[in-house]
DSSP file (Angstrom, degrees, kcal/mol; ACC not computed):
  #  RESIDUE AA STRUCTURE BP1 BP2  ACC     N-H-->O    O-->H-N    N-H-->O    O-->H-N    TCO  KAPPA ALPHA  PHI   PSI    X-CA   Y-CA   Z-CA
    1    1 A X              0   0    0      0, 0.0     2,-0.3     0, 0.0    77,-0.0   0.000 360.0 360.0 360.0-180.0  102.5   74.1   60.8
    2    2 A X    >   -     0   0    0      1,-0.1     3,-4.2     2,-0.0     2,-0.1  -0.785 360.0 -89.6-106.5 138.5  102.3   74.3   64.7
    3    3 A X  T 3  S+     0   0    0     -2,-0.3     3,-0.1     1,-0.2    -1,-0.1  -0.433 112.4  13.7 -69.8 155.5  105.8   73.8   66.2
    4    4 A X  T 3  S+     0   0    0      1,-0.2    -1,-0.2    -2,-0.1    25,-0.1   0.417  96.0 157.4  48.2  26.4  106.6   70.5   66.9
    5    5 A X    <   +     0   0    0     -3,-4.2     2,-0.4     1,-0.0    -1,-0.2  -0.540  15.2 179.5 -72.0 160.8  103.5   68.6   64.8
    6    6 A X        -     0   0    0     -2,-0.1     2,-0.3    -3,-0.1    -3,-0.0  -0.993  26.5-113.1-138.5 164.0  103.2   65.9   63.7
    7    7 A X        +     0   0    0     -2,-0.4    16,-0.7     2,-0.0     2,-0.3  -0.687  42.6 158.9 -93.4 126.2  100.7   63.4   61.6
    8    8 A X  E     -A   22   0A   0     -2,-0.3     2,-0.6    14,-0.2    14,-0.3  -0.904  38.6-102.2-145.8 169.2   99.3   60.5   63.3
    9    9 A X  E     -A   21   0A   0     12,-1.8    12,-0.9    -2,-0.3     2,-0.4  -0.874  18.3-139.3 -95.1  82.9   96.5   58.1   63.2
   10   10 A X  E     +A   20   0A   0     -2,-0.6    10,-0.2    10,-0.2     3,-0.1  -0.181  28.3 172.3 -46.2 100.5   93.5   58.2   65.5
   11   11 A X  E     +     0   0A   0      8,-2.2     2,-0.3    -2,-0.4    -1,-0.2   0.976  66.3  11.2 -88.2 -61.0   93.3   54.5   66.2
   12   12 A X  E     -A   19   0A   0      7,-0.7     7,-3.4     2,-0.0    -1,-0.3  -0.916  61.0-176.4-142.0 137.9   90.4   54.8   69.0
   13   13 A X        +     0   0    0     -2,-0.3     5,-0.2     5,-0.2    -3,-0.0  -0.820   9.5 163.2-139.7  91.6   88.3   57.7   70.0
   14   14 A X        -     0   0    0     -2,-0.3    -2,-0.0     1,-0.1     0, 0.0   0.031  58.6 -78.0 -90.5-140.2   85.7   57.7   72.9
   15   15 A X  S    S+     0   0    0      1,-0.2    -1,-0.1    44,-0.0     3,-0.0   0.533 125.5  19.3 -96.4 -11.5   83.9   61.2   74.7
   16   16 A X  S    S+     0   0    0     42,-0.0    43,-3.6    44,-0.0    -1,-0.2   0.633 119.4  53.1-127.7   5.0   87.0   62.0   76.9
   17   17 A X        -     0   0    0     41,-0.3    41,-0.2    28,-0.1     2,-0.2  -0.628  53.8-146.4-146.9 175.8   90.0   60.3   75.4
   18   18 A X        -     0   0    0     -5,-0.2    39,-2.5    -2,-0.1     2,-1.0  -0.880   8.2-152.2-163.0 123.1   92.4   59.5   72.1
   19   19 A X  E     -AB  12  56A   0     -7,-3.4    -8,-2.2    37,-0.2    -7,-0.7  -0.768  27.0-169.6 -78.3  85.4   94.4   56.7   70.8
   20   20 A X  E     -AB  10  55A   0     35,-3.8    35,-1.1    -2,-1.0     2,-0.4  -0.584  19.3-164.1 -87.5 146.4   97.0   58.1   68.8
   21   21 A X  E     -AB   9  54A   0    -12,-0.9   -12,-1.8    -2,-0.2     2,-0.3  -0.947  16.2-171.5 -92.8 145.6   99.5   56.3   66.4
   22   22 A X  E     -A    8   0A   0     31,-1.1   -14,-0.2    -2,-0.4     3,-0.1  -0.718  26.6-118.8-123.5 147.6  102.6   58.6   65.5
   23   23 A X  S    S+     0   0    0    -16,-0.7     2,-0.3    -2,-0.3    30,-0.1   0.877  98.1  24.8 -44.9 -51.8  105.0   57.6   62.9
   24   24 A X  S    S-     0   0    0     28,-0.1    -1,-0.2     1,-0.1    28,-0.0  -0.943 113.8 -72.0-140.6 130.9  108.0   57.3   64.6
   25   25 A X        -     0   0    0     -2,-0.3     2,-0.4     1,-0.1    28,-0.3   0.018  64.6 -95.9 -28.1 136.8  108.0   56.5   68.9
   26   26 A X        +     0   0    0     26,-1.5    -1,-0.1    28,-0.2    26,-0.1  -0.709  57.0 148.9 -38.6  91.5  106.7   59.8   71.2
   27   27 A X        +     0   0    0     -2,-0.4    -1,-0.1    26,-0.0    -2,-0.1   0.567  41.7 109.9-104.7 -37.2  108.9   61.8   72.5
   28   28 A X        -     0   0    0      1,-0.1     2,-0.3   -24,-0.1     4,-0.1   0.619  68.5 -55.0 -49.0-162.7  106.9   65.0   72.5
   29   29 A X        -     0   0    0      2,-0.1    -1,-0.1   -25,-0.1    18,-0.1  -0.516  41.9-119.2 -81.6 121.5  105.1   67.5   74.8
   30   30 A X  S    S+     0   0    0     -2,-0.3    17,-2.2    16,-0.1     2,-0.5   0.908  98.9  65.2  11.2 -83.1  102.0   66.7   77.7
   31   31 A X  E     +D   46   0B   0     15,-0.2     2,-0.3    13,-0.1    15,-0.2  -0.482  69.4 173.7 -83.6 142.1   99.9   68.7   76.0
   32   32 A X  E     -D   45   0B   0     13,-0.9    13,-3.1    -2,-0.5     2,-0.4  -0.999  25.8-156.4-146.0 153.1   98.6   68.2   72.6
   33   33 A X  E     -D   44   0B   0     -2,-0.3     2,-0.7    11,-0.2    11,-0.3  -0.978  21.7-162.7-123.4 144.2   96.1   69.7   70.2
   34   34 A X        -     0   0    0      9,-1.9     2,-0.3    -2,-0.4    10,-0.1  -0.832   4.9-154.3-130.3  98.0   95.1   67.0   67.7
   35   35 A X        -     0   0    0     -2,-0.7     7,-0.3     7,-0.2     2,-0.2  -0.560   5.4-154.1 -46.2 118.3   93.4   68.3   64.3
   36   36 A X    >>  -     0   0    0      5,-1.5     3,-1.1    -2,-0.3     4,-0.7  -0.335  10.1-170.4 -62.4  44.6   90.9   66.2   62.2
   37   37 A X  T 34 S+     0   0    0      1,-0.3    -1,-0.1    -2,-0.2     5,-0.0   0.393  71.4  52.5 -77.1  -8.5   91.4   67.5   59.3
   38   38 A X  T 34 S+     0   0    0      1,-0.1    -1,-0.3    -2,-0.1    -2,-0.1   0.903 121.3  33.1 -74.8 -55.9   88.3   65.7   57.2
   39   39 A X  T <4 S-     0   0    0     -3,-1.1    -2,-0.2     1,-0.1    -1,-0.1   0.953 103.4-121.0 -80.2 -22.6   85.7   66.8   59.7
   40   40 A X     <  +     0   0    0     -4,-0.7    25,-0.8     1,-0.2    -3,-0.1   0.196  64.5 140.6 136.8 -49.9   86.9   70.1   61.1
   41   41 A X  E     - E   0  64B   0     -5,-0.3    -5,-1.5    23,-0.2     2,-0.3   0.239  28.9-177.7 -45.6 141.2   87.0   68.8   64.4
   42   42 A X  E     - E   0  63B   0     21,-1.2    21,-2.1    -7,-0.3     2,-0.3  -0.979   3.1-172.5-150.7 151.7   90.3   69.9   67.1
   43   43 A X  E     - E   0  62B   0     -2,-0.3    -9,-1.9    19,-0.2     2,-0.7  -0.966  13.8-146.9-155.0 121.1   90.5   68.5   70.4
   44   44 A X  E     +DE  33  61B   0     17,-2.4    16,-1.4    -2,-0.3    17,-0.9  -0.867  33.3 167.6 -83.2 129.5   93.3   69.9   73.3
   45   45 A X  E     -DE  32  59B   0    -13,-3.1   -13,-0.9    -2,-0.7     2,-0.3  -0.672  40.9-129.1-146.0 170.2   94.2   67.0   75.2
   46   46 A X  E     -DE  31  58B   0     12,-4.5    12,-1.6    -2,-0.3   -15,-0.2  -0.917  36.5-122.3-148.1 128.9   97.2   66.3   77.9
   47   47 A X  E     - E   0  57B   0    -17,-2.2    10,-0.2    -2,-0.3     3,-0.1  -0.555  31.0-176.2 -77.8 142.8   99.0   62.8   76.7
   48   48 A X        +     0   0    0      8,-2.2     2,-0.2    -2,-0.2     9,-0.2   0.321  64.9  25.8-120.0  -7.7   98.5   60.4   80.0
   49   49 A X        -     0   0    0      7,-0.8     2,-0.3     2,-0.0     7,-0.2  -0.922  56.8-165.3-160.8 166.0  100.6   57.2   78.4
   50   50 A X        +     0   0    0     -2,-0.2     2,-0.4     5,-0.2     5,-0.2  -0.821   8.7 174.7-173.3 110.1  103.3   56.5   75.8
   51   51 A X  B >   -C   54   0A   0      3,-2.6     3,-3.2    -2,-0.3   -25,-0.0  -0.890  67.3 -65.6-132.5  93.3  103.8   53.2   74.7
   52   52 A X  T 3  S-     0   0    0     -2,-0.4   -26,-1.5     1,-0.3    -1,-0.1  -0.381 122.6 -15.5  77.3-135.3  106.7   53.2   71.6
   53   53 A X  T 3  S+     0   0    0    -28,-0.3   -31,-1.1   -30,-0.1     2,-0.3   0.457 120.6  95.5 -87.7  11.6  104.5   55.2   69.0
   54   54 A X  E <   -BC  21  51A   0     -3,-3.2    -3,-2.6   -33,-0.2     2,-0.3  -0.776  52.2-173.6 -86.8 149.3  101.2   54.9   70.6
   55   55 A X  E     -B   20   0A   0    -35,-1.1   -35,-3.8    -2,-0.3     2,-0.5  -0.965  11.5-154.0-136.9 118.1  100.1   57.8   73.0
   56   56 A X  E     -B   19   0A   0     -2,-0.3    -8,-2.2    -7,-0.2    -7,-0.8  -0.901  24.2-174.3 -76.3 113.8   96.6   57.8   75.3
   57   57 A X  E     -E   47   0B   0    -39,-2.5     2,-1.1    -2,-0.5   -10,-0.2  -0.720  25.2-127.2-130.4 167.2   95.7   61.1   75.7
   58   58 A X  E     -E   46   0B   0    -12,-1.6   -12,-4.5    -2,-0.4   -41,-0.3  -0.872  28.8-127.5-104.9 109.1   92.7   62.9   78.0
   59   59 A X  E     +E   45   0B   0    -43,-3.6   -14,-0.3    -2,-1.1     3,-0.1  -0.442  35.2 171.8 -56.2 151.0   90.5   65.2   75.9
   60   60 A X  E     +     0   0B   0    -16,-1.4     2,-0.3     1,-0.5   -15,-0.2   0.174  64.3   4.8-152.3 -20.1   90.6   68.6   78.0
   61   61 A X  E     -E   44   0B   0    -17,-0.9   -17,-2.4     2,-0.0    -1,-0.5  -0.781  61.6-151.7-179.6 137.3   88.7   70.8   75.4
   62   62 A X  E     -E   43   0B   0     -2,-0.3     2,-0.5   -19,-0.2   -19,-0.2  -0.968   8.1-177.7-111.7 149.7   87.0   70.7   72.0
   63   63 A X  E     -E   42   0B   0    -21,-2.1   -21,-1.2    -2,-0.2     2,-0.6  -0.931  25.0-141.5-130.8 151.1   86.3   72.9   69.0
   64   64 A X  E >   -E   41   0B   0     -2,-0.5     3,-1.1   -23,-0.2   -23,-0.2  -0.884  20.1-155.4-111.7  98.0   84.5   72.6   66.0
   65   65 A X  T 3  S+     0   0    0    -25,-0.8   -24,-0.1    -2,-0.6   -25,-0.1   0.297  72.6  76.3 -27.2 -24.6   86.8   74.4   63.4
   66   66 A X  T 3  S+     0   0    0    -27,-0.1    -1,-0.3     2,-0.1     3,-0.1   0.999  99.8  31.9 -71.1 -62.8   84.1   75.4   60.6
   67   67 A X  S <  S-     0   0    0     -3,-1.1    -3,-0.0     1,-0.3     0, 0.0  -0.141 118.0 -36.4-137.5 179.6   82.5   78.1   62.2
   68   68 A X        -     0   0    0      1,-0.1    -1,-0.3    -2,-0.0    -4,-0.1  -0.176  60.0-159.2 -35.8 147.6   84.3   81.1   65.1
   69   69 A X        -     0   0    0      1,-0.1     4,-0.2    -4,-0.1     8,-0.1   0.499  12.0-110.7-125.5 -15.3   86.6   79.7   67.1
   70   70 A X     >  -     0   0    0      3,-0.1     4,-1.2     2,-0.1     3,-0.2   0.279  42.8-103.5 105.4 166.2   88.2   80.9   70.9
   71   71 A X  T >4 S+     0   0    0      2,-0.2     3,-0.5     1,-0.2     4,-0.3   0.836 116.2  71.8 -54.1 -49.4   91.3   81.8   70.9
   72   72 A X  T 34 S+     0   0    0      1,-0.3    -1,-0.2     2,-0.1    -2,-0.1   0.511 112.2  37.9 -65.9 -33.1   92.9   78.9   72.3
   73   73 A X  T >> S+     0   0    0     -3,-0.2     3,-1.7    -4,-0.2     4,-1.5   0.638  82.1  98.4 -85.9 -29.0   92.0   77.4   68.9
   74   74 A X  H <X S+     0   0    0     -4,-1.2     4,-2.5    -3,-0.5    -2,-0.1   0.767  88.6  47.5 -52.4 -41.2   92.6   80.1   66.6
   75   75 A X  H 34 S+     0   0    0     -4,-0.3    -1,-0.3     2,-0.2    -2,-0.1   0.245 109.4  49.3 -83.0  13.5   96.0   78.7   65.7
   76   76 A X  H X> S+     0   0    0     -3,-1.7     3,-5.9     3,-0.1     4,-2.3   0.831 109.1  59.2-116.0 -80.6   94.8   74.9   65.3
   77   77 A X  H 3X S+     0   0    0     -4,-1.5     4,-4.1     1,-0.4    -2,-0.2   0.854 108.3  50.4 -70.8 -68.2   91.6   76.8   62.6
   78   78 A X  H 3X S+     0   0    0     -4,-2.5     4,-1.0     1,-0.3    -1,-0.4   0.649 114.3  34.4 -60.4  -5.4   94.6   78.1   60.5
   79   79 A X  H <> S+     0   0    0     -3,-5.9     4,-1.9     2,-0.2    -1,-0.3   0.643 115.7  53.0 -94.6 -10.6   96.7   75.1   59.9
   80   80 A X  H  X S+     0   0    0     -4,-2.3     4,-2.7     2,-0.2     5,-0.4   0.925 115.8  56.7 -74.1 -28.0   93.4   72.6   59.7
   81   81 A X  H  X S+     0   0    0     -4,-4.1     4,-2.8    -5,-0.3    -1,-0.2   0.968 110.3  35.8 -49.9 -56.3   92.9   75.9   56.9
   82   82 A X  H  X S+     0   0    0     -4,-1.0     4,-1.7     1,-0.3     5,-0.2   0.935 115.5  54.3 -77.1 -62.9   96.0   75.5   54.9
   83   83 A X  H  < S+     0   0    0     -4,-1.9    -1,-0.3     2,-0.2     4,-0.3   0.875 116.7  37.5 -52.5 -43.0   95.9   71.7   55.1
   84   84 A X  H >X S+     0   0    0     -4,-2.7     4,-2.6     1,-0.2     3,-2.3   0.953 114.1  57.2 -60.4 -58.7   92.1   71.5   53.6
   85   85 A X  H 3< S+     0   0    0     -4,-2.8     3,-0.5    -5,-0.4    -2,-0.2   0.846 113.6  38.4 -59.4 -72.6   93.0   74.4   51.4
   86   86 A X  T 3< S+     0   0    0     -4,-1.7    -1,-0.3     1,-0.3    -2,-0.2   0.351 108.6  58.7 -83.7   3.2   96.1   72.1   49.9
   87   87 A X  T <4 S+     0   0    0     -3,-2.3    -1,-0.3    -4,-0.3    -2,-0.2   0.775  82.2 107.0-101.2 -27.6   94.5   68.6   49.7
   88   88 A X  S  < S-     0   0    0     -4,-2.6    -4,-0.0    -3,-0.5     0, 0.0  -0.217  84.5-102.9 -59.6 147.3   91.9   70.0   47.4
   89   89 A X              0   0    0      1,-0.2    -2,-0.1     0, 0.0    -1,-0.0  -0.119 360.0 360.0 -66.4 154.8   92.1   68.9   43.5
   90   90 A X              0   0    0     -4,-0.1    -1,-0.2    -3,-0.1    -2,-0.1   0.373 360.0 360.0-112.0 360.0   93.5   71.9   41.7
């Protein structure tokens, strides 16, 4: 995993922004890069609010994860790998 992730809940999603739920209240880092892991999808973001375990955050970049990737992403492609990789039935 990327240091410091964690698994949360996209409660609301427009074209620049993200409503996250977190397990346990938000402590973490400004920046975030927030995996989808059903669709593919990765989105770099800088959190702008922190209310308990909800976080608002400001999309700043997106990647679509299927196909070549930027750099900036490359380490987002391999964990969204290894998570796909381990939910499928064996």
């Amino acid at each position: 995993m990327i240091p410091g992730s964690h698994f949360c809940t996209v409660v609301e999603k427009s074209e620049n922004g993200l409503r996250l739920r977190f397990r346990r209240n938000y402590d973490g880092r400004a920046k975030l890069v927030i995996i989808l892991i059903a669709s593919g999808q990765a989105f770099a973001a800088s959190a702008q609010w922190s209310n308990g375990a909800e976080v608002g955050a400001l999309i700043t970049s997106r990647c679509d994860l299927n196909g070549l990737v930027p750099s900036t992403f490359a380490e987002a492609r391999h964990v969204w790998s290894r998570l796909k990789a381990s939910a499928l039935p064996k």
